[in-house]
VOPAGU-2260 file (C-alpha; in pm, 1 decimal, decimal comma):
REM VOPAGU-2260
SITE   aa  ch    i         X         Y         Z
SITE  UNK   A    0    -191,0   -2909,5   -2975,3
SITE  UNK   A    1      11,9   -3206,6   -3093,0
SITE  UNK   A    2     -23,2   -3515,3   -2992,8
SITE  UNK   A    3     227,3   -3524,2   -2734,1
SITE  UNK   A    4      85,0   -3218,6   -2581,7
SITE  UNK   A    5    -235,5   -3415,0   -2559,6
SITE  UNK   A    6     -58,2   -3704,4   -2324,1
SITE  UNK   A    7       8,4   -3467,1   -2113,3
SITE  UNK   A    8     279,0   -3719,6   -1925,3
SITE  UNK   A    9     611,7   -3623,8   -2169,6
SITE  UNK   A   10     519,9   -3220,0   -2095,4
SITE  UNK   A   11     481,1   -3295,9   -1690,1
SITE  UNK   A   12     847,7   -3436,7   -1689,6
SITE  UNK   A   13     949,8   -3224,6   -1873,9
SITE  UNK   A   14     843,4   -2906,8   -1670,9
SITE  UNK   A   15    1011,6   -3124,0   -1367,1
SITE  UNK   A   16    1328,0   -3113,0   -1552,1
SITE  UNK   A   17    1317,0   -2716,2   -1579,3
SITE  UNK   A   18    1223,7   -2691,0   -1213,7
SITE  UNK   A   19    1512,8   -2932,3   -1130,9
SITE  UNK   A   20    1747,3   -2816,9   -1355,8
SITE  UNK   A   21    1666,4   -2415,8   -1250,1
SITE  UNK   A   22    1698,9   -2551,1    -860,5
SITE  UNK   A   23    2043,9   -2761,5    -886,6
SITE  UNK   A   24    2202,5   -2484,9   -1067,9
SITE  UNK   A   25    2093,2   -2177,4    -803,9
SITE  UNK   A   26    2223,2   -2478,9    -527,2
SITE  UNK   A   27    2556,1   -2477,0    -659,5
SITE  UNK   A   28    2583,8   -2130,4    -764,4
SITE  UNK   A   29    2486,9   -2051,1    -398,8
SITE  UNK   A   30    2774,9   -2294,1    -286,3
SITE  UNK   A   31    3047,4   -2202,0    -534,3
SITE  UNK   A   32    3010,4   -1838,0    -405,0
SITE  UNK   A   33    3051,0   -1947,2     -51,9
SITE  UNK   A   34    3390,0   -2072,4    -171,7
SITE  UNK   A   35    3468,3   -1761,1    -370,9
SITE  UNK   A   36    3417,5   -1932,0    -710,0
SITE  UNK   A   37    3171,1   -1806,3   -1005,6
SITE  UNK   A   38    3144,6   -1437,1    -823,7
SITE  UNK   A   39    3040,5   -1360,9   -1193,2
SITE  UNK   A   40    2732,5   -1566,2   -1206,9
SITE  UNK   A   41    2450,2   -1464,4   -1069,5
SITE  UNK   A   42    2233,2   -1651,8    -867,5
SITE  UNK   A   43    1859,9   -1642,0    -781,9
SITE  UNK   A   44    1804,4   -1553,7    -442,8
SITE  UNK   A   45    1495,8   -1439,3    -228,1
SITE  UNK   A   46    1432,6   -1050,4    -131,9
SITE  UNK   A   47    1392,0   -1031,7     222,3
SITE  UNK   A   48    1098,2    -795,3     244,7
SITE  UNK   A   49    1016,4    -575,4     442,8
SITE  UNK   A   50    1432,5    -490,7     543,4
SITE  UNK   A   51    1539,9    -595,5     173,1
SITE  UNK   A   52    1285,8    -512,4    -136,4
SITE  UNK   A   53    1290,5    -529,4    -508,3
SITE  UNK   A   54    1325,3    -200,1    -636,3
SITE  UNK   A   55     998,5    -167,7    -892,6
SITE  UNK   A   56    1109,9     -62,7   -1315,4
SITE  UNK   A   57     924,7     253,2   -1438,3
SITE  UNK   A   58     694,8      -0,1   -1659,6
SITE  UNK   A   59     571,3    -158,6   -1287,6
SITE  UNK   A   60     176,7    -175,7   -1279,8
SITE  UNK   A   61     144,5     -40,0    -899,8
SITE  UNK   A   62    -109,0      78,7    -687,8
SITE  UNK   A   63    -377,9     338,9    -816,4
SITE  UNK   A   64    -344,7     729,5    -776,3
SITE  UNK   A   65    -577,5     997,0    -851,7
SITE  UNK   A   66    -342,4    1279,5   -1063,1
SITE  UNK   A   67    -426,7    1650,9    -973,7
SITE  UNK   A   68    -510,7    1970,7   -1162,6
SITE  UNK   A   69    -272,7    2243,6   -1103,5
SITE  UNK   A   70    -455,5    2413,6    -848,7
SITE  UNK   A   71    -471,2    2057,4    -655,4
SITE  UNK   A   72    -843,0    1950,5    -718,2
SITE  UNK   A   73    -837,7    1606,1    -847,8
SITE  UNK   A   74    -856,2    1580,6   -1266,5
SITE  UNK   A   75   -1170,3    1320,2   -1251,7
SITE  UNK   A   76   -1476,7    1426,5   -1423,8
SITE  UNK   A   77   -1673,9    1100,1   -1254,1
SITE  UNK   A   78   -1756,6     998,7   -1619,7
SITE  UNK   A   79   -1796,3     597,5   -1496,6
SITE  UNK   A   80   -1595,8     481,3   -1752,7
SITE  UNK   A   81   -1345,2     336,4   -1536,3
SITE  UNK   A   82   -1602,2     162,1   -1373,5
SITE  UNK   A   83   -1759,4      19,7   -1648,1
SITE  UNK   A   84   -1453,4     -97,4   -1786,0
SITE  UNK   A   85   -1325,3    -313,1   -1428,5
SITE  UNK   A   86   -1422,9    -665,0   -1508,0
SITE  UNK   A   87   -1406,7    -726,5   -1152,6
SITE  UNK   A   88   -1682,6    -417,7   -1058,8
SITE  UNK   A   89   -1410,7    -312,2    -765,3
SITE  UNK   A   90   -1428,9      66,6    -814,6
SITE  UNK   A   91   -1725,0     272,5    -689,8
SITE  UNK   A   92   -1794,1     649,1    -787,6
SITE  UNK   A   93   -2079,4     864,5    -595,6
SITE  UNK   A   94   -2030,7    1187,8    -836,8
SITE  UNK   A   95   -2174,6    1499,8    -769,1
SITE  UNK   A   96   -2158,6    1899,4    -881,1
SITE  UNK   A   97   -1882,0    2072,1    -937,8
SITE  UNK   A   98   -1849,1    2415,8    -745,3
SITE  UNK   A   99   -1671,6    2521,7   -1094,3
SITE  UNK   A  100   -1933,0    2598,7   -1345,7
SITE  UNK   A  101   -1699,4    2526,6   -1582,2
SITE  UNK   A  102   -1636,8    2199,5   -1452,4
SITE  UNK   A  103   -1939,3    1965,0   -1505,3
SITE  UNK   A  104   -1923,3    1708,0   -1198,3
SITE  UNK   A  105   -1640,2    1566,7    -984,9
SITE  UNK   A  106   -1643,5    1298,6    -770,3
SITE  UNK   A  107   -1767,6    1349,9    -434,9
SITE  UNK   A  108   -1663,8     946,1    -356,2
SITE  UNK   A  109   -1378,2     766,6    -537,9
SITE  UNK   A  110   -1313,8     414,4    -366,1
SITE  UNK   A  111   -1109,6     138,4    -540,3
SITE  UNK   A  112   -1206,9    -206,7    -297,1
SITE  UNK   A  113    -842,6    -386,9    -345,8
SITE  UNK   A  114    -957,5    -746,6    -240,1
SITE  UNK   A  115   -1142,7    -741,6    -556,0
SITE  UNK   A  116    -906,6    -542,8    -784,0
SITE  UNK   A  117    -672,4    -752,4   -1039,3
SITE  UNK   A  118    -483,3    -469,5   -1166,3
SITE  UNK   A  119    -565,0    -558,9   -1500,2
SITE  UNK   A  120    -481,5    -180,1   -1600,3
SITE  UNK   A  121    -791,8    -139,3   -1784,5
SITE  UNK   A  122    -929,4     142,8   -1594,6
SITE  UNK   A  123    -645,5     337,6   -1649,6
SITE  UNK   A  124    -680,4     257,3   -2063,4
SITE  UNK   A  125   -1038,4     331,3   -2035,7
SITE  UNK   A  126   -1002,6     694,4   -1916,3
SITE  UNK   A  127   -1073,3     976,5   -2109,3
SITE  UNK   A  128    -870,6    1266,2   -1930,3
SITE  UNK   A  129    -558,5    1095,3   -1739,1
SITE  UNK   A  130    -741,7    1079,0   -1410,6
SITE  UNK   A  131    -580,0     723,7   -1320,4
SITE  UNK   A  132    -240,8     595,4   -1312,0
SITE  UNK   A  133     -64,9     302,8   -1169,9
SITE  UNK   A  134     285,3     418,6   -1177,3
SITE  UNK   A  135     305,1     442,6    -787,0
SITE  UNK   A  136     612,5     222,8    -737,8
SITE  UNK   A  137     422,6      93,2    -476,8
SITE  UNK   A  138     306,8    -259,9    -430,7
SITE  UNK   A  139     -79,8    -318,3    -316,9
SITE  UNK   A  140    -106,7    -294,9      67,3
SITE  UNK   A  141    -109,9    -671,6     222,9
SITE  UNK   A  142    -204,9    -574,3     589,2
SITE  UNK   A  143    -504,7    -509,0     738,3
SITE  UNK   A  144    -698,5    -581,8    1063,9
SITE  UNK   A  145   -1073,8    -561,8     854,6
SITE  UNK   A  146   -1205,2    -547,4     510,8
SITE  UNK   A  147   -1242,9    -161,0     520,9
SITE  UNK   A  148    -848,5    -108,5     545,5
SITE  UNK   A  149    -858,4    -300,4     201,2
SITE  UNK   A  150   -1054,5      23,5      71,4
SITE  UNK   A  151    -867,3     290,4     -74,5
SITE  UNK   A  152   -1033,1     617,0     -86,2
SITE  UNK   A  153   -1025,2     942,5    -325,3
SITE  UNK   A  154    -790,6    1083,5     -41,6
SITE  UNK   A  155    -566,4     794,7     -41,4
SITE  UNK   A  156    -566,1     826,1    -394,3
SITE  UNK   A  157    -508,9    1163,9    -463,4
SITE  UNK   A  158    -234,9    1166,8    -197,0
SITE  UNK   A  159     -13,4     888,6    -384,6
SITE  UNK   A  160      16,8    1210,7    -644,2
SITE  UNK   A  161     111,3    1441,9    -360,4
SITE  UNK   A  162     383,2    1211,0    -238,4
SITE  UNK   A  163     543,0    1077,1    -581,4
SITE  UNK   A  164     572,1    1485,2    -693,3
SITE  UNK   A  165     745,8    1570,2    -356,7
SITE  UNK   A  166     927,3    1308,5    -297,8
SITE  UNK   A  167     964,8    1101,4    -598,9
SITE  UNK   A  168     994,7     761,2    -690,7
SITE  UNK   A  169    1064,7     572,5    -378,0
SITE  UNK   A  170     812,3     792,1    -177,9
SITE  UNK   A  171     491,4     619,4    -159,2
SITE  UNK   A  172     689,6     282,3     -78,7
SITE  UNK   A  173     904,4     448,5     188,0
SITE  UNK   A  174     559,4     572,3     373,1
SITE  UNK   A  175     422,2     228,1     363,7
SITE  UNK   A  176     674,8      77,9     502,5
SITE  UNK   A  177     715,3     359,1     771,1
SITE  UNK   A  178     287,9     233,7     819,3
SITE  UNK   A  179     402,4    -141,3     900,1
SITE  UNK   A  180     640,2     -50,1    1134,2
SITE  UNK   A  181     444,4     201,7    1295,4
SITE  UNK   A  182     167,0    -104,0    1320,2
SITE  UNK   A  183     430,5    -339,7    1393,0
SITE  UNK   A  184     542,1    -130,4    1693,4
SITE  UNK   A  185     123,1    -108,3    1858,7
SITE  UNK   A  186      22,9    -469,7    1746,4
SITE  UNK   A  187      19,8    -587,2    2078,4
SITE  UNK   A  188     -45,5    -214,3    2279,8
SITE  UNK   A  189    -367,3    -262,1    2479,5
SITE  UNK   A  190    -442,5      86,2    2445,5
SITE  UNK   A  191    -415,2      77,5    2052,6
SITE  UNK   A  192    -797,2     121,9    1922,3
SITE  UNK   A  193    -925,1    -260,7    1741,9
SITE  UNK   A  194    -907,7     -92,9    1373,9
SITE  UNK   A  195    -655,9     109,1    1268,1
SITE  UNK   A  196    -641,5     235,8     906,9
SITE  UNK   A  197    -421,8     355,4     662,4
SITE  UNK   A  198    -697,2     612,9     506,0
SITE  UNK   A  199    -651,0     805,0     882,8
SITE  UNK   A  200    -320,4     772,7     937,4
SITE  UNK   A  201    -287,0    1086,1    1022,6
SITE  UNK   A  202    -618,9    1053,2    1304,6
SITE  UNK   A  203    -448,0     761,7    1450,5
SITE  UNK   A  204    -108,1     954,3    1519,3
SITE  UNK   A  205    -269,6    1197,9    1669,1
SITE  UNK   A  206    -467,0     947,1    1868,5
SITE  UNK   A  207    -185,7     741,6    1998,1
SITE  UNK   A  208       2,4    1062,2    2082,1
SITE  UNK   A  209    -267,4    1159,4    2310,0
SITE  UNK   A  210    -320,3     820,0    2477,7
SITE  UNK   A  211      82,7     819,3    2518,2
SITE  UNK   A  212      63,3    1154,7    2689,4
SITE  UNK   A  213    -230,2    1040,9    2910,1
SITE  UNK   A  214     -35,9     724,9    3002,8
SITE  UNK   A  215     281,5     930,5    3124,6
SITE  UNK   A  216     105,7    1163,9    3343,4
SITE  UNK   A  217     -37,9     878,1    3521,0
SITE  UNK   A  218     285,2     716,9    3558,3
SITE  UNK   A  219     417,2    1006,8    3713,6
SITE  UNK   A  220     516,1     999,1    4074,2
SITE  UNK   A  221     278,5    1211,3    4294,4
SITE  UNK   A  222     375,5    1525,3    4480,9
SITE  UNK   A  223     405,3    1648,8    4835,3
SITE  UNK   A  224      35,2    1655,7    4929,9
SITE  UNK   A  225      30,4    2049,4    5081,7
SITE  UNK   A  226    -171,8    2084,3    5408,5
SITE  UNK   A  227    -504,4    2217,7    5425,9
SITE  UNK   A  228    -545,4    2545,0    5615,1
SITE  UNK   A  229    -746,3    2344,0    5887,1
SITE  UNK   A  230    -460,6    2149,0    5897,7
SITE  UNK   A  231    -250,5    2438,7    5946,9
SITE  UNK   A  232    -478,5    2596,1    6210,1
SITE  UNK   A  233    -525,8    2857,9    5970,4
């Protein structure tokens, strides 16, 4: 470092002129395009996500997905060396035996805890077969009503590789998205369970569905009671 570096001061003003400079220019940018001016300058301007998002380049470090053999079983081998490569010790593997004798062991439990996870990328380096991938086009889920909807499981996984060969590269964004609103839509439904997770999706639906169905028929209006035949004289 030279010695100007080392002061410290001349480098702090000088970052506040970049910020400055960066800000003013965006300000009237913004401005002269109100007025019709500069349409061929582009400005910086904020993605309003959910209803507006970025769409993610093919190089995008996403969330993790488990790829698939042809048949559909999942390629893993539960070798741990994705595991022993995370520096922050956020994936956990329970392996077990294959019903394939020519497959050696698979793994029975494949969870990824995402509060710890830095996608760093390393586990997907470290593998030996292509059993990890990032190239989701999905960023990490930021809603959750506990810890465990932070955990993504070998289903969750495997069915990121379901949905990107079906439906492609927008697919695994376009069902999250379809999840907040769904959650959006029960947040404050007093017959929508405490927990609700993405990994059961599927349960939930279901659930609701039922509770929904249960709700109508007690909403309906009662019939015509029907006389009894002591009623009747009968």
């Amino acid at each position: 470092m030279t010695l100007r570096e080392r002061v410290y001061l001349p480098e702090i003003f000088k970052g506040i002129l970049v910020t400055n400079y960066h800000f003013l220019r965006n300000l009237g940018l913004h401005f002269a395009h109100l007025l019709g001016l500069a349409k061929e300058q582009p400005a910086a301007a904020t993605v309003q996500y959910p209803d507006q998002r970025k769409i993610y380049p093919e190089n995008y470090r996403g969330s993790h997905r488990l790829t698939l053999r042809p048949n559909g079983d999942v390629r893993c081998t539960a070798c741990f060396l994705c595991a022993t490569a995370c520096p922050a010790q956020c994936i956990y593997i329970e392996a077990g035996e294959h019903p394939d004798p020519q497959v050696e062991k698979y793994p029975l439990r494949y969870e990824i805890d995402t509060l710890r996870c830095i996608y760093c990328g390393l586990c997907v380096e470290a593998c030996p077969c292509d059993a990890i991938r990032m190239d989701t086009y999905v960023h990490p889920r930021i809603w959750g009503f506990d810890r465990k909807d932070f955990i993504e499981t070998k289903e969750v996984l495997m069915h990121r590789s379901k949905v990107l060969e079906e439906q492609g590269h927008d697919g695994n964004m376009n069902e999250m998205l379809e999840w907040y609103k769904e959650q959006e839509r029960r947040l404050y439904d007093p017959l929508r369970p405490e927990l609700k997770t993405y990994t059961e999706r599927e349960r939930w639906r279901r659930e609701l569905e039922r509770l929904d169905q249960e709700q109508r028929r007690a909403d309906e209006p009662l019939g015509e009671v029907q006389p009894s035949d002591t009623e009747t004289g009968q």
